[in-house]
N, C-alpha and C positions, 0 to 999 in steps of 0.2 A: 504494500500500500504506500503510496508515493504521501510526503510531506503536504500540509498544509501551506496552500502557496500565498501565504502573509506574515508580514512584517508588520511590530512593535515597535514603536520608539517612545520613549516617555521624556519628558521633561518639568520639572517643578518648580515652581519659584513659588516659596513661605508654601499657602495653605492651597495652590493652585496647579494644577496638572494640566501640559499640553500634551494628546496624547498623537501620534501621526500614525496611521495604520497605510499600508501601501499592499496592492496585492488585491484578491480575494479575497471573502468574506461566504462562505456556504456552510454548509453541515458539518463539514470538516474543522473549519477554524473559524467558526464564532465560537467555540468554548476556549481559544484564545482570546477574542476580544473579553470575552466574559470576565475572566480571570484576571486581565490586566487592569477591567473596570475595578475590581475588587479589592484587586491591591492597591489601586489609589486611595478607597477607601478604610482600608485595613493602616495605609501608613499615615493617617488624618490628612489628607486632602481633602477638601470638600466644593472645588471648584473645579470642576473637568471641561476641557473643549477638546472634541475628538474633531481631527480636520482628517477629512477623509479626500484631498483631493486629488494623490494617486491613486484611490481605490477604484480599481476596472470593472468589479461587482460587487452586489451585495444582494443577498436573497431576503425571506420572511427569517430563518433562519438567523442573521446577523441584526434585521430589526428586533427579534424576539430578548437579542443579548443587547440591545441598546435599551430597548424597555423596561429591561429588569433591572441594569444599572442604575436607569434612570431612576426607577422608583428607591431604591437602596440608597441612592443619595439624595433624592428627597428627604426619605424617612431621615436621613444622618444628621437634615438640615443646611443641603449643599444642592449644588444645582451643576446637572451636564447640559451640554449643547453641542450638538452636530453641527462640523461645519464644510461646507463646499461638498454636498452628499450626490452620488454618480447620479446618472439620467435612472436607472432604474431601481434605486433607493429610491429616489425623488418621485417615482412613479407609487411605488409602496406605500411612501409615508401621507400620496394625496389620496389613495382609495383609502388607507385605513382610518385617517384623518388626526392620525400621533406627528404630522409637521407641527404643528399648535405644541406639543410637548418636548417633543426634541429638536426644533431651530429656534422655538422663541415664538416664532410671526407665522400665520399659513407660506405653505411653498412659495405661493404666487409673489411673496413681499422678498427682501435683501433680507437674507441671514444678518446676525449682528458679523462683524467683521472679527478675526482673530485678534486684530491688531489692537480695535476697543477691549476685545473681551483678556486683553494679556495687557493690558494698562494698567499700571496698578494705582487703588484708588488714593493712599497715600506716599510720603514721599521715600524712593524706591527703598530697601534695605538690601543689606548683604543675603542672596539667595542660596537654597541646597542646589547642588547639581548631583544628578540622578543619573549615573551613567547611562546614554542611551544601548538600550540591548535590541538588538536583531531577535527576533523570535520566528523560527521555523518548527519548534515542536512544542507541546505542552508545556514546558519548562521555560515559566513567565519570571522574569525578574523586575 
């Protein structure tokens, strides 16, 4: 059985997580995406922006693992946001109608930008850096 064709990168600054996913997103490795949502929250992040905009796919499957993130950092008291999501995410998330939950705004409107949403609201401090890791198998860091 051939690898998971997706890539993790994380990045952190204080209580906020950039996370970059490249690749696919199917049955296979959304329980990566899963996992890495989990460990942002596991390491007290409570501000995630997934930019997905190498992402080449993404099924019901990879929505199913932004959902659940989502809702996990809700309940944490934190908020994720999808950003730049492929044409057939994008198609997914206007039948199901969770764009409203996971961009912010319906499809139809501009996602908040990376660049607002990685501003920080006061004045900057000295940040963690979080080695960025390549993830090709279950083995999230």
């Amino acid at each position: 059985m051939p690898l998971p064709q997706l890539t993790v990168y994380r990045h952190d600054r204080q209580n906020r997580a950039l996370i970059n996913l490249a690749g696919e997103i199917d049955l296979e490795s959304a329980p990566l995406v899963r996992a890495a949502l989990a460990r942002c929250l596991s390491d007290g992040i409570r501000i995630i922006d997934v930019d997905l905009t190498p992402v080449t796919f993404c099924d019901c499957s990879g929505l199913n693992s932004f959902l659940y993130a989502a809702q996990k950092t809700t309940e944490a008291g934190g908020i994720l946001r999808l950003h730049n999501p492929p044409p057939a995410l994008g198609r997914i998330l206007d039948l199901t109608g969770s764009g409203l939950w996971l961009l912010g705004l319906p499809l139809g409107h501009v996602p908040p930008s990376l660049g607002d949403a990685l501003a920080p609201a006061a004045p900057a401090a000295p940040h963690r850096n979080v080695p960025l890791v390549a993830v090709l198998s279950g083995d999230v860091r």
